[in-house]
N, CA, C and O atoms as a Tripos MOL2 file, in Angstrom:
@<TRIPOS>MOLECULE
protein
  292   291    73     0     0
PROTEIN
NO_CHARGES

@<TRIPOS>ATOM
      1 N          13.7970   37.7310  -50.0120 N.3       1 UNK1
      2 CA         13.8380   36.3050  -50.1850 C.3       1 UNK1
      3 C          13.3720   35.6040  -48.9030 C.2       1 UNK1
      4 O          12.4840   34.7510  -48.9020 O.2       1 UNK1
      5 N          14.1930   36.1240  -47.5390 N.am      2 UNK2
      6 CA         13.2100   35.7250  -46.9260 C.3       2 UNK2
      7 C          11.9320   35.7120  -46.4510 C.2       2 UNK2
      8 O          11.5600   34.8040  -45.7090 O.2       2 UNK2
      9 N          11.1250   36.7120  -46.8230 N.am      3 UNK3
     10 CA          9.6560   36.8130  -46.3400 C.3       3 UNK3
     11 C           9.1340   35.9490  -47.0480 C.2       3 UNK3
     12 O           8.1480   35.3300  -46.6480 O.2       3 UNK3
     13 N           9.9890   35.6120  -48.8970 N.am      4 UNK4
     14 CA          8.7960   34.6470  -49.6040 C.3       4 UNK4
     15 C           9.1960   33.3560  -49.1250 C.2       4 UNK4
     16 O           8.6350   32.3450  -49.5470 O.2       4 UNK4
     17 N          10.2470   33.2970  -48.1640 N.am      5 UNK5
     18 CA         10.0650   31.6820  -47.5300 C.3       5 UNK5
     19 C           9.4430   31.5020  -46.8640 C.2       5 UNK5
     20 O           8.8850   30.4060  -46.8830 O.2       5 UNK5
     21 N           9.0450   32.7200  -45.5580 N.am      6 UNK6
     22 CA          8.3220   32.0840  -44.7530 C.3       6 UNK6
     23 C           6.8170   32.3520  -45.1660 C.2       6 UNK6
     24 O           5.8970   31.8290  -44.5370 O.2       6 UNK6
     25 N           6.6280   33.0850  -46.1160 N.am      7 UNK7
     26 CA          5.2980   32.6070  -46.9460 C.3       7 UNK7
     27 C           4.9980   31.6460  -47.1610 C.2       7 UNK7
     28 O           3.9780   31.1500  -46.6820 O.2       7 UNK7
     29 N           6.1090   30.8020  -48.2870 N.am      8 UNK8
     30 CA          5.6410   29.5450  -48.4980 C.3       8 UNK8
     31 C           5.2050   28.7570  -47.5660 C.2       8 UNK8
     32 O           4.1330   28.1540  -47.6330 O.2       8 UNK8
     33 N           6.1720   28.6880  -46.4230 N.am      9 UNK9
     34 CA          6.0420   27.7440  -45.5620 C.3       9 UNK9
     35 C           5.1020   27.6200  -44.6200 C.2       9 UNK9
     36 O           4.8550   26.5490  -44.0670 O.2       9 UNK9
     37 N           4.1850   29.3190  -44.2380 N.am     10 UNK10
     38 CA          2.8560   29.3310  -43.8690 C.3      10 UNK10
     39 C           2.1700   29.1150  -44.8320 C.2      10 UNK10
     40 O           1.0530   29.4740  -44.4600 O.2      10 UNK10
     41 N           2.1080   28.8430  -45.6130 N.am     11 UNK11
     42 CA          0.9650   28.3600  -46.7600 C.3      11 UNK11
     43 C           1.3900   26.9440  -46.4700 C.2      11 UNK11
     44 O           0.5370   26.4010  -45.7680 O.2      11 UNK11
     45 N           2.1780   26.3260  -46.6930 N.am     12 UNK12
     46 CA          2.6130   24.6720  -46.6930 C.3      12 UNK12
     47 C           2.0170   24.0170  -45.1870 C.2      12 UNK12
     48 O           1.7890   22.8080  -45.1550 O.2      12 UNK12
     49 N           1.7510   24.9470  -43.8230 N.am     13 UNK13
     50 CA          1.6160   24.5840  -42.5800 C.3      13 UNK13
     51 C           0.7100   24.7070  -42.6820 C.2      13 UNK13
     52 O           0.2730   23.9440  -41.8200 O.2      13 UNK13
     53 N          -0.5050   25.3550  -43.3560 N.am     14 UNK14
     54 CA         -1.9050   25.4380  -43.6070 C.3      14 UNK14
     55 C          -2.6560   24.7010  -44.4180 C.2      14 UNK14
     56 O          -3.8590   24.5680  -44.1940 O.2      14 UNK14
     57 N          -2.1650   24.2330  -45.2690 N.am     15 UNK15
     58 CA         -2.2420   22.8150  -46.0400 C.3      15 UNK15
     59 C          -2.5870   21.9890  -45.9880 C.2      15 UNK15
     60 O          -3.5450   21.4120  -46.5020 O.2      15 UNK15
     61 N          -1.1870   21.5350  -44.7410 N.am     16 UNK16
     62 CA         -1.2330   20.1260  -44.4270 C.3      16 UNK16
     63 C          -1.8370   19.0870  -44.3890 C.2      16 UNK16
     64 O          -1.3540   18.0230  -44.7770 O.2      16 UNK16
     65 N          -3.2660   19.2500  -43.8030 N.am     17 UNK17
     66 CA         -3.7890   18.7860  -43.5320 C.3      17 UNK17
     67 C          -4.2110   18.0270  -45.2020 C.2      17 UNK17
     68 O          -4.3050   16.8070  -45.3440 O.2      17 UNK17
     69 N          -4.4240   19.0460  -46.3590 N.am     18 UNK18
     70 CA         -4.8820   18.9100  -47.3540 C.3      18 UNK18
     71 C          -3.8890   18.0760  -48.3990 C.2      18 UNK18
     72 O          -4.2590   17.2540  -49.2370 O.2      18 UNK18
     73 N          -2.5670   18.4950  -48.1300 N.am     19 UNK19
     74 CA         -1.5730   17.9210  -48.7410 C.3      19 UNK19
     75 C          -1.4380   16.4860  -48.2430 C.2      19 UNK19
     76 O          -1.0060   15.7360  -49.1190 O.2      19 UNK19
     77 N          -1.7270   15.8230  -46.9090 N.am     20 UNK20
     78 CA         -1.1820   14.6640  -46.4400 C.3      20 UNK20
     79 C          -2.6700   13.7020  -46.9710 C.2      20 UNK20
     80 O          -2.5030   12.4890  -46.8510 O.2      20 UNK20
     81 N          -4.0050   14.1150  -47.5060 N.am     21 UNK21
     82 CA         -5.0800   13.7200  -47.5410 C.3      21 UNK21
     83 C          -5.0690   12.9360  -49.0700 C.2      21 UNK21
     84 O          -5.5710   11.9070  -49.5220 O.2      21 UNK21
     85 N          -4.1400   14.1090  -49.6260 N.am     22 UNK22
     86 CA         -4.2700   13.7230  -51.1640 C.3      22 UNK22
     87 C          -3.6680   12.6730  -51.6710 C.2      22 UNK22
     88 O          -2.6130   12.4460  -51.0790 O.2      22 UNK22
     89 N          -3.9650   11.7330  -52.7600 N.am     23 UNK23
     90 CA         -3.3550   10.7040  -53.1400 C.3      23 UNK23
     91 C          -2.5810   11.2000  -54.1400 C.2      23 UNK23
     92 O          -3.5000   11.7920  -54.7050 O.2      23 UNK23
     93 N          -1.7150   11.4170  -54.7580 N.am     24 UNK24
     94 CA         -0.7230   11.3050  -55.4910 C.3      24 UNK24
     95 C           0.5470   10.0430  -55.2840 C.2      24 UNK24
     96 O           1.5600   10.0370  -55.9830 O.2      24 UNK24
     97 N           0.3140    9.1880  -54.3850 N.am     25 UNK25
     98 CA          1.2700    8.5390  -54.6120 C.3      25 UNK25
     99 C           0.9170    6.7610  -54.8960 C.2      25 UNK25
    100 O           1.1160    5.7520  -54.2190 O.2      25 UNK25
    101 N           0.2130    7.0520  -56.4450 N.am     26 UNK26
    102 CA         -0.2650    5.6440  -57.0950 C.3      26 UNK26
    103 C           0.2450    5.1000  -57.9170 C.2      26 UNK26
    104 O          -0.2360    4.1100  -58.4680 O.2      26 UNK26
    105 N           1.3950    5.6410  -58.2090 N.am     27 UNK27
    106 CA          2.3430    5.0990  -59.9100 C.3      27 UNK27
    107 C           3.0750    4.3060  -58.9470 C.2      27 UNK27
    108 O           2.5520    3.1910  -58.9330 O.2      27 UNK27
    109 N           4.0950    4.3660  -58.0910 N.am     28 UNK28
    110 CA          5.2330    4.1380  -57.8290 C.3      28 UNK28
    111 C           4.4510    1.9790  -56.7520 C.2      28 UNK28
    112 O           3.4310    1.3160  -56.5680 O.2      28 UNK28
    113 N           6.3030    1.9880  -56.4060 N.am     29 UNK29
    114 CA          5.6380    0.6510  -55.6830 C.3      29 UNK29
    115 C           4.9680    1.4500  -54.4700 C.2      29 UNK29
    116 O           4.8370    2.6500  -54.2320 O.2      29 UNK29
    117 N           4.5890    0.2430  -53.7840 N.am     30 UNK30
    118 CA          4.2400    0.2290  -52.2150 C.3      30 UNK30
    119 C           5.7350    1.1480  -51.2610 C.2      30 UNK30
    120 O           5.7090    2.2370  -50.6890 O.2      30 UNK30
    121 N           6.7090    0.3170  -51.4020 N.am     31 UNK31
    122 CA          7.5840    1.0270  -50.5390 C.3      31 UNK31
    123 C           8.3490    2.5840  -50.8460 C.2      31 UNK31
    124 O           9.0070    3.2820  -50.0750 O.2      31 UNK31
    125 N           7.9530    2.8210  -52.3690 N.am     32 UNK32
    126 CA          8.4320    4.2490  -53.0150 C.3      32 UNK32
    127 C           7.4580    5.4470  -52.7480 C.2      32 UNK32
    128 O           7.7690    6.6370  -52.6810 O.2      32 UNK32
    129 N           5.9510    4.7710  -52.5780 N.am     33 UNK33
    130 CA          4.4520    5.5490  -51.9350 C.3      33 UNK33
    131 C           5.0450    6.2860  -50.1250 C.2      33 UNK33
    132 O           5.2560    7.3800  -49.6020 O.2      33 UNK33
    133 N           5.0800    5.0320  -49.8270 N.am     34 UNK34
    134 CA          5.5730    5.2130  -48.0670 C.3      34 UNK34
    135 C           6.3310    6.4780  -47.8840 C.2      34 UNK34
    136 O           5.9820    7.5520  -47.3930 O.2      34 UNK34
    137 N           7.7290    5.9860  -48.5280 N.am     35 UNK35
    138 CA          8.8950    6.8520  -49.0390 C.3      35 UNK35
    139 C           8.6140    8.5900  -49.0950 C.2      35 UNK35
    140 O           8.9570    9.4550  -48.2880 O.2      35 UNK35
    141 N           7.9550    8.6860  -50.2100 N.am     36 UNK36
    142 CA          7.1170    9.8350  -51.1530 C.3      36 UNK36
    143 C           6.2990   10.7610  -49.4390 C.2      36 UNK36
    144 O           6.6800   11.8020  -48.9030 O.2      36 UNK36
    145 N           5.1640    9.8580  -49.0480 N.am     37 UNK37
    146 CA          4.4450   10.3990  -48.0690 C.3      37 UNK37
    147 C           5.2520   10.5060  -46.5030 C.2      37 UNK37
    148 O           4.6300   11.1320  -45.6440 O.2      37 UNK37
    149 N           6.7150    9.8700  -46.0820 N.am     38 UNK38
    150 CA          7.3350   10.2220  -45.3050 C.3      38 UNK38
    151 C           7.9020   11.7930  -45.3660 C.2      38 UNK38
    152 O           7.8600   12.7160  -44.5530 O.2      38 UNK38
    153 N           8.6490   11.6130  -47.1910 N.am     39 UNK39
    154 CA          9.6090   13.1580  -47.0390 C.3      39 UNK39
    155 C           8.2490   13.9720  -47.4890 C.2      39 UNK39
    156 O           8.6100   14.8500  -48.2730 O.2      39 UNK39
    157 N           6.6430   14.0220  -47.2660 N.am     40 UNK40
    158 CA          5.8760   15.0440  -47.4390 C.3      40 UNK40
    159 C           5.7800   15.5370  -45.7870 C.2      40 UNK40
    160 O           6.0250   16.6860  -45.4180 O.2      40 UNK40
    161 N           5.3720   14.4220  -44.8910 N.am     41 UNK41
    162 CA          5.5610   14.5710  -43.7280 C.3      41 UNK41
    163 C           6.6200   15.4710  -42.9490 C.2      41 UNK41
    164 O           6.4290   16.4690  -42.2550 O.2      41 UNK41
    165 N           7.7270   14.8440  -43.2630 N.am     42 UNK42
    166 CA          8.7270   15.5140  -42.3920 C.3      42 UNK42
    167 C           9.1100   17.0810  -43.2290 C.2      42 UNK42
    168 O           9.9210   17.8470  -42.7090 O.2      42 UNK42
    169 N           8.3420   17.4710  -44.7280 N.am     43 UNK43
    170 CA          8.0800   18.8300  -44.8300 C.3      43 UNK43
    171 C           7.1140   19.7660  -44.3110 C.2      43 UNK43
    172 O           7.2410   20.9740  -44.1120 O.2      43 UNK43
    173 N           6.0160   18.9180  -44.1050 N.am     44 UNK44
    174 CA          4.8250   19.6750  -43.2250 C.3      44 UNK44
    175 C           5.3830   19.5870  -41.9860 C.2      44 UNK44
    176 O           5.4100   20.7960  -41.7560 O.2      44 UNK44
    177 N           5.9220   19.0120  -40.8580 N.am     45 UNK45
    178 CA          6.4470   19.2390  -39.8080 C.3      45 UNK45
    179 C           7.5330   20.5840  -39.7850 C.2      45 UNK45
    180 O           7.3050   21.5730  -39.0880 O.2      45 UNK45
    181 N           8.5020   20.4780  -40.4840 N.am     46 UNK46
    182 CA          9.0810   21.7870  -40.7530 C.3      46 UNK46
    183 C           8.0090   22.8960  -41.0630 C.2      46 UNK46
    184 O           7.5210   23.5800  -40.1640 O.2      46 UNK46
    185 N           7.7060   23.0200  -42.2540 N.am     47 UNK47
    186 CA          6.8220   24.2150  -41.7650 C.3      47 UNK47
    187 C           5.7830   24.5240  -40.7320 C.2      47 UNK47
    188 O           5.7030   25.6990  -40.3730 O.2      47 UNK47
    189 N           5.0650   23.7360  -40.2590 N.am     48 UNK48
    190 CA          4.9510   23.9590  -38.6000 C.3      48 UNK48
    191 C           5.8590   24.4760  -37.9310 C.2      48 UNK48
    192 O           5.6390   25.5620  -37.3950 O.2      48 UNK48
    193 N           6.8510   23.9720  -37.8160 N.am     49 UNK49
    194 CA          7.6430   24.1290  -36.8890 C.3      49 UNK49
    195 C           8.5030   26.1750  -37.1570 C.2      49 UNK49
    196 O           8.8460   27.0870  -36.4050 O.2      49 UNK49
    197 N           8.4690   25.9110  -38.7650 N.am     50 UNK50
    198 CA          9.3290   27.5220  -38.9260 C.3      50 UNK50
    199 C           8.6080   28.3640  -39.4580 C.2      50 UNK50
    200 O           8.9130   29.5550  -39.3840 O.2      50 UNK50
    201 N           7.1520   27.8200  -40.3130 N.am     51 UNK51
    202 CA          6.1960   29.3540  -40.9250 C.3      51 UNK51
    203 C           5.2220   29.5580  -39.7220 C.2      51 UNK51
    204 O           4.0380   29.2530  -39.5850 O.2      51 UNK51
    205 N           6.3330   30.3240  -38.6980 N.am     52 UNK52
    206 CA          5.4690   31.3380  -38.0080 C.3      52 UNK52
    207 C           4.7160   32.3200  -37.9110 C.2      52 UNK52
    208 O           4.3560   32.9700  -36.9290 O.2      52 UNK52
    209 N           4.4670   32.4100  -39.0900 N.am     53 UNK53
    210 CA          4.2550   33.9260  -39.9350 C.3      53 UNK53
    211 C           2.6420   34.3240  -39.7910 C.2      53 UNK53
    212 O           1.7780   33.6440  -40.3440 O.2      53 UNK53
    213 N           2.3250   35.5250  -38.9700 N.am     54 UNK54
    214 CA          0.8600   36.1340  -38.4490 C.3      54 UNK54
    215 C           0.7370   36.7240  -39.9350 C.2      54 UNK54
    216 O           1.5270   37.6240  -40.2180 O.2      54 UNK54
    217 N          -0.1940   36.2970  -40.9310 N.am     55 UNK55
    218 CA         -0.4810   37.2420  -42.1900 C.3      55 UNK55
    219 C          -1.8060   38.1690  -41.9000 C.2      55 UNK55
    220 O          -2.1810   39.0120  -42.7150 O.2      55 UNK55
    221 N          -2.6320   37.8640  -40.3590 N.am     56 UNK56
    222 CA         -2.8410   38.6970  -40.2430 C.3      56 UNK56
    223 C          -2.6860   40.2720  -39.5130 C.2      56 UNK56
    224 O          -3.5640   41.0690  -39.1830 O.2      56 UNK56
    225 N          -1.5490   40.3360  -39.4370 N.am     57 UNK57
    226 CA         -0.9510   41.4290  -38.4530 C.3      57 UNK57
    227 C           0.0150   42.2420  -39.7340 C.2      57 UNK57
    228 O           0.6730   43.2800  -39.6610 O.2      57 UNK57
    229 N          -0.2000   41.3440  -40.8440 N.am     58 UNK58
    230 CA          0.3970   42.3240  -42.0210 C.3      58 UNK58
    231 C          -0.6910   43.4110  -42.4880 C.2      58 UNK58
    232 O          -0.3880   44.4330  -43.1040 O.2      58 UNK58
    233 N          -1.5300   43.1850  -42.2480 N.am     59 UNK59
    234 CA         -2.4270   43.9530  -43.2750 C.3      59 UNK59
    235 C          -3.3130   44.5830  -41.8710 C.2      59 UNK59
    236 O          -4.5060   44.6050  -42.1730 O.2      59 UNK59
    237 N          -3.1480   44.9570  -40.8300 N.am     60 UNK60
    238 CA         -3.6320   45.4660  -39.7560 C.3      60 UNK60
    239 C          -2.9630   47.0260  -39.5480 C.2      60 UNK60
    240 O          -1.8020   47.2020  -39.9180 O.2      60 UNK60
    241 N          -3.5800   47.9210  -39.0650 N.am     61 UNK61
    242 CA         -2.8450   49.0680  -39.1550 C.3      61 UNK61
    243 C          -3.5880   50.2290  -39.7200 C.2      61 UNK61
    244 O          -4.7830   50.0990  -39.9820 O.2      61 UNK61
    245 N          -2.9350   51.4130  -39.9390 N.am     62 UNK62
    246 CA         -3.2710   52.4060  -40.6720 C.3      62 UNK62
    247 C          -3.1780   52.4300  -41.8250 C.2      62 UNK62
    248 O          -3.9930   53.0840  -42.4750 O.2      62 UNK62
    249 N          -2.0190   51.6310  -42.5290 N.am     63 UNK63
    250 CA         -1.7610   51.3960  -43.8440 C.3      63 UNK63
    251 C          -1.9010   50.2000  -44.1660 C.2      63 UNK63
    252 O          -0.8920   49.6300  -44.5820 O.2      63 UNK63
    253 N          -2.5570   49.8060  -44.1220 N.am     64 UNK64
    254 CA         -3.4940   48.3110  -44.6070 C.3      64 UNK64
    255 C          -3.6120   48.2990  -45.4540 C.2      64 UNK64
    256 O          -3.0280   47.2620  -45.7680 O.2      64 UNK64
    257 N          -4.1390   48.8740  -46.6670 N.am     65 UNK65
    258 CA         -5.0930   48.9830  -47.6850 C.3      65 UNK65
    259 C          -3.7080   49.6520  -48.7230 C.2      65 UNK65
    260 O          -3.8190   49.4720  -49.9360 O.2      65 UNK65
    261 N          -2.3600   50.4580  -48.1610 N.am     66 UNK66
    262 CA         -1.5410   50.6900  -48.7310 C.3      66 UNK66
    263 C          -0.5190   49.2830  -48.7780 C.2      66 UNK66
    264 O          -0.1080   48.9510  -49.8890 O.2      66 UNK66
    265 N          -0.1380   48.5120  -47.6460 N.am     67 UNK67
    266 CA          0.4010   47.0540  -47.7550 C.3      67 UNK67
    267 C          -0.6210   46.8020  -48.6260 C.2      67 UNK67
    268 O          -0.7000   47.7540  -49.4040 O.2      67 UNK67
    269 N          -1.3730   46.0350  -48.8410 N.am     68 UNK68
    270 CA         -2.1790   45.0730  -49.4340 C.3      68 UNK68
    271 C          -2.0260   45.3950  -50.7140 C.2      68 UNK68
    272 O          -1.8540   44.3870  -51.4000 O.2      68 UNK68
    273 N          -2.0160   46.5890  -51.4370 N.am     69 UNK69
    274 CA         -1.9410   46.9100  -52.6540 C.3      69 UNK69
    275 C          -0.3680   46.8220  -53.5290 C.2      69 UNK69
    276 O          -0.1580   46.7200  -54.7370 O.2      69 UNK69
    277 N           0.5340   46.9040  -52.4340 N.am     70 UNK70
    278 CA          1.7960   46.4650  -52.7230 C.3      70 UNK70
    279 C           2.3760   45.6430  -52.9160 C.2      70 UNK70
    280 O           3.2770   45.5880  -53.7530 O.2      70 UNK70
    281 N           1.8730   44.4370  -51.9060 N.am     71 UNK71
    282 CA          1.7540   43.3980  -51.6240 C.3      71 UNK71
    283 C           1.1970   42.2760  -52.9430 C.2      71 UNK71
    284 O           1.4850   41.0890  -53.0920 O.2      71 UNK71
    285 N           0.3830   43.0890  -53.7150 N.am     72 UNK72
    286 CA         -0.5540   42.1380  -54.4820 C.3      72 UNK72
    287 C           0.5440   42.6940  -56.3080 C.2      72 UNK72
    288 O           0.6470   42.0530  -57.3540 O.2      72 UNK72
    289 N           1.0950   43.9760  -55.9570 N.am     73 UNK73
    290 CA          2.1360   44.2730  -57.1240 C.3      73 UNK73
    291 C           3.3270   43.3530  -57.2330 C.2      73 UNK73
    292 O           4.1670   43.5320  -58.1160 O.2      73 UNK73
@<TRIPOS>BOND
     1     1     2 1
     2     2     3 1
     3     3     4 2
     4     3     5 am
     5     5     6 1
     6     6     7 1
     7     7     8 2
     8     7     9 am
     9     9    10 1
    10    10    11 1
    11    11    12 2
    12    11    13 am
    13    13    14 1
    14    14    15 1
    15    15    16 2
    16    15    17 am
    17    17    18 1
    18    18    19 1
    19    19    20 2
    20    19    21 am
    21    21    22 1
    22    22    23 1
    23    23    24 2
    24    23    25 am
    25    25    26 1
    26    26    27 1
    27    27    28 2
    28    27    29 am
    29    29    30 1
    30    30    31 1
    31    31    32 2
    32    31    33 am
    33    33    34 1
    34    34    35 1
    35    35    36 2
    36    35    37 am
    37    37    38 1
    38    38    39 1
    39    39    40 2
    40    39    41 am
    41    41    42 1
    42    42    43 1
    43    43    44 2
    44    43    45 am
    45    45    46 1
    46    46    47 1
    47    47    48 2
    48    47    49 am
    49    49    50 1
    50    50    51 1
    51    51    52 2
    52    51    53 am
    53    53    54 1
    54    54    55 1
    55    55    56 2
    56    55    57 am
    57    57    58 1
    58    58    59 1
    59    59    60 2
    60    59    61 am
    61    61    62 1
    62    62    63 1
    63    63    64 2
    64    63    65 am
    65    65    66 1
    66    66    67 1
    67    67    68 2
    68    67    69 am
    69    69    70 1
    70    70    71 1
    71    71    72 2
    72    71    73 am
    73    73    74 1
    74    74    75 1
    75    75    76 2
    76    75    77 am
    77    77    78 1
    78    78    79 1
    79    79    80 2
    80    79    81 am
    81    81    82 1
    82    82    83 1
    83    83    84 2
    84    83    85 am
    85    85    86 1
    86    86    87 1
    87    87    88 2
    88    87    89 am
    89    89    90 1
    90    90    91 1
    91    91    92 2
    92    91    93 am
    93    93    94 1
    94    94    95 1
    95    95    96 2
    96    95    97 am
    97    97    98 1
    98    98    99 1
    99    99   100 2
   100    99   101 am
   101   101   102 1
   102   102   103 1
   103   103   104 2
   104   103   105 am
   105   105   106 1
   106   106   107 1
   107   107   108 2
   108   107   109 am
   109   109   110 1
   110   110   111 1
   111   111   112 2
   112   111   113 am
   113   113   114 1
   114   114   115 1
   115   115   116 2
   116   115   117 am
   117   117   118 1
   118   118   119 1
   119   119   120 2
   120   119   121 am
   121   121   122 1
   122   122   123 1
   123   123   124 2
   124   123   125 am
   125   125   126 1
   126   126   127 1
   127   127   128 2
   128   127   129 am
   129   129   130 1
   130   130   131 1
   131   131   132 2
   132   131   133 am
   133   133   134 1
   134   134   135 1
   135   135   136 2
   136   135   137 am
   137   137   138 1
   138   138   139 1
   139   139   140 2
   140   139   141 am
   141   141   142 1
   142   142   143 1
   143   143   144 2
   144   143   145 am
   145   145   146 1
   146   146   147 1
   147   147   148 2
   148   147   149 am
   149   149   150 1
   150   150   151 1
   151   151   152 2
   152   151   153 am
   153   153   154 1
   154   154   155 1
   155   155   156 2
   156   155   157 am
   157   157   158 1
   158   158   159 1
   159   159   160 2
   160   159   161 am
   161   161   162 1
   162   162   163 1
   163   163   164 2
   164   163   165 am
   165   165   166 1
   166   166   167 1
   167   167   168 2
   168   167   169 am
   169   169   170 1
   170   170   171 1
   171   171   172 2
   172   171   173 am
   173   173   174 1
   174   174   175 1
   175   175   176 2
   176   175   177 am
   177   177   178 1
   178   178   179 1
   179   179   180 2
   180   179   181 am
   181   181   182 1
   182   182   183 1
   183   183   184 2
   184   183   185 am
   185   185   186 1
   186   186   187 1
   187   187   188 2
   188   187   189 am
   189   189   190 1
   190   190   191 1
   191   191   192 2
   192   191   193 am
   193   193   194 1
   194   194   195 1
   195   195   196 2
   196   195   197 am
   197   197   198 1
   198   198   199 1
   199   199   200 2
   200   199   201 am
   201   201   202 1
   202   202   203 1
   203   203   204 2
   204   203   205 am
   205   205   206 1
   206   206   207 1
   207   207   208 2
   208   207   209 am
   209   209   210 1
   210   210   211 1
   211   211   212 2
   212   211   213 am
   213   213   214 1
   214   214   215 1
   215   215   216 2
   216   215   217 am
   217   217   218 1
   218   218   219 1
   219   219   220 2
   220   219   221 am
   221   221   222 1
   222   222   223 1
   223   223   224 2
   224   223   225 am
   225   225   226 1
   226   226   227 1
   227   227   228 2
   228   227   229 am
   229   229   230 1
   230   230   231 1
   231   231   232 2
   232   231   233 am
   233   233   234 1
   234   234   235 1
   235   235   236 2
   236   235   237 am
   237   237   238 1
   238   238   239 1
   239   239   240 2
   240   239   241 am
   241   241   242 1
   242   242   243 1
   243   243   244 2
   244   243   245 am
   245   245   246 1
   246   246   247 1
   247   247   248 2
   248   247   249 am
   249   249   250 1
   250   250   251 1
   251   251   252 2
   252   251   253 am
   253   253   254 1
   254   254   255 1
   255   255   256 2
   256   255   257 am
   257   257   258 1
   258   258   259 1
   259   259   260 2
   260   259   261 am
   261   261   262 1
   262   262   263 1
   263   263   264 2
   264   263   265 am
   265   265   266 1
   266   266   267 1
   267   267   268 2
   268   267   269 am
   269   269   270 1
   270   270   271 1
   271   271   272 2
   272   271   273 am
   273   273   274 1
   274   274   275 1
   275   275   276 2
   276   275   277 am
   277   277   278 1
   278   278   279 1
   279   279   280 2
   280   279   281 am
   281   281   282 1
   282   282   283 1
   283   283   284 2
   284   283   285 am
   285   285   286 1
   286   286   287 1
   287   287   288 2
   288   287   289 am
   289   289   290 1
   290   290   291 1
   291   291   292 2
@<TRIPOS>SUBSTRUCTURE
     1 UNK1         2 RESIDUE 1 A UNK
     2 UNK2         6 RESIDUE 1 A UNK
     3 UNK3        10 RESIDUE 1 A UNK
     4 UNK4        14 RESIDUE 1 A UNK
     5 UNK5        18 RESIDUE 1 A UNK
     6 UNK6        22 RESIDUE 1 A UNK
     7 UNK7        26 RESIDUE 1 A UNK
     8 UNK8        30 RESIDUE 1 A UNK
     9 UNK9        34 RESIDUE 1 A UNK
    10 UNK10       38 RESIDUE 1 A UNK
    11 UNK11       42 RESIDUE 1 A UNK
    12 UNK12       46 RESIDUE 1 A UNK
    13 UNK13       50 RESIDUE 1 A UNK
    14 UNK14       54 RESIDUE 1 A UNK
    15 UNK15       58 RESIDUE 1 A UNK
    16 UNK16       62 RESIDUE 1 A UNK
    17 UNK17       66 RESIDUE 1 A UNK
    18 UNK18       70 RESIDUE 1 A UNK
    19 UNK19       74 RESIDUE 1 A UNK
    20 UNK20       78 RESIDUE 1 A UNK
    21 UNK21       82 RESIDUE 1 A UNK
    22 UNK22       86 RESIDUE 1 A UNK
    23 UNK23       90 RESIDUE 1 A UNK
    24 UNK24       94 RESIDUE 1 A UNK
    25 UNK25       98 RESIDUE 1 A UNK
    26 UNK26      102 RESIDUE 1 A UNK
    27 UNK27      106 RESIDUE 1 A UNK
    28 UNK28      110 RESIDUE 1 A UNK
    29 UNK29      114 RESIDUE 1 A UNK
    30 UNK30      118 RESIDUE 1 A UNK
    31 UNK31      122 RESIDUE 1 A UNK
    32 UNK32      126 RESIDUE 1 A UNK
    33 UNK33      130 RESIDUE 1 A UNK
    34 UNK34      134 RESIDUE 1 A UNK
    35 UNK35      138 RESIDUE 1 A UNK
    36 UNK36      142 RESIDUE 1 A UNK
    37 UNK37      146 RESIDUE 1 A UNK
    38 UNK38      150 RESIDUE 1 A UNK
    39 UNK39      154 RESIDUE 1 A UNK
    40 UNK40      158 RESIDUE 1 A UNK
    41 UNK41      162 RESIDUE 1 A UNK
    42 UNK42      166 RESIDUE 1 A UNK
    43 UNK43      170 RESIDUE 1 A UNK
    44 UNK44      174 RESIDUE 1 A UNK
    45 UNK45      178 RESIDUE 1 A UNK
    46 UNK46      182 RESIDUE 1 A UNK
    47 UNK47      186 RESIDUE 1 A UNK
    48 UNK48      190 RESIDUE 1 A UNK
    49 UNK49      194 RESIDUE 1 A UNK
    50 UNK50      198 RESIDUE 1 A UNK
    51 UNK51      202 RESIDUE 1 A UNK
    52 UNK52      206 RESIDUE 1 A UNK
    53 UNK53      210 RESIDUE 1 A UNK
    54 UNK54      214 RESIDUE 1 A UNK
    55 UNK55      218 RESIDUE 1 A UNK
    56 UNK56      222 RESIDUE 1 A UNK
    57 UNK57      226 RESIDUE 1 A UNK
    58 UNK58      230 RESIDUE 1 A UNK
    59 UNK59      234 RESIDUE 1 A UNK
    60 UNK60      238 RESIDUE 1 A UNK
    61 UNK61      242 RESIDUE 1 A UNK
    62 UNK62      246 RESIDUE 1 A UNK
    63 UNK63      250 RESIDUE 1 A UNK
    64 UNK64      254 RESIDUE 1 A UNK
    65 UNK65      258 RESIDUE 1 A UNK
    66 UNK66      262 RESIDUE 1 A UNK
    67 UNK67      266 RESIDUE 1 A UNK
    68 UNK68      270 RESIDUE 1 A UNK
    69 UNK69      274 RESIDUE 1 A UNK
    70 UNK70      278 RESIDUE 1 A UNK
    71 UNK71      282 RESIDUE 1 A UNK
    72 UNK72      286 RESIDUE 1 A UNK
    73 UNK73      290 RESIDUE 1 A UNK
């Protein structure tokens, strides 16, 4: 359980950039938009801050090709 968190959360820190770009927040008012794109913010800051996670030092090695295939099961 924890490795698939800090998965997510290196995927979410890699994102960011893509997630904070996107508009999704056009239904709501003006101050519920703000709102919406603050608590996206202060989730991309967390994962910065905790998906430390090298994915490439997983698949480096002698058994590379044996991770990766496990990995993808």
């Amino acid at each position: 359980m924890y490795f698939n968190t800090v998965l997510l959360l290196r995927a979410v820190s890699r994102l960011g950039p893509y997630l904070s770009a996107y508009d999704y927040c056009s239904t709501g008012t003006h101050e519920e938009d703000a709102h919406t794109k603050s608590l996206l913010g202060n989730i991309i800051d967390i994962a910065h801050q905790v998906g430390k996670f090298d994915e490439t030092l997983m698949f480096a090695g002698g058994d590379a090709n044996v991770s990766r295939v496990s990995f993808v099961r």
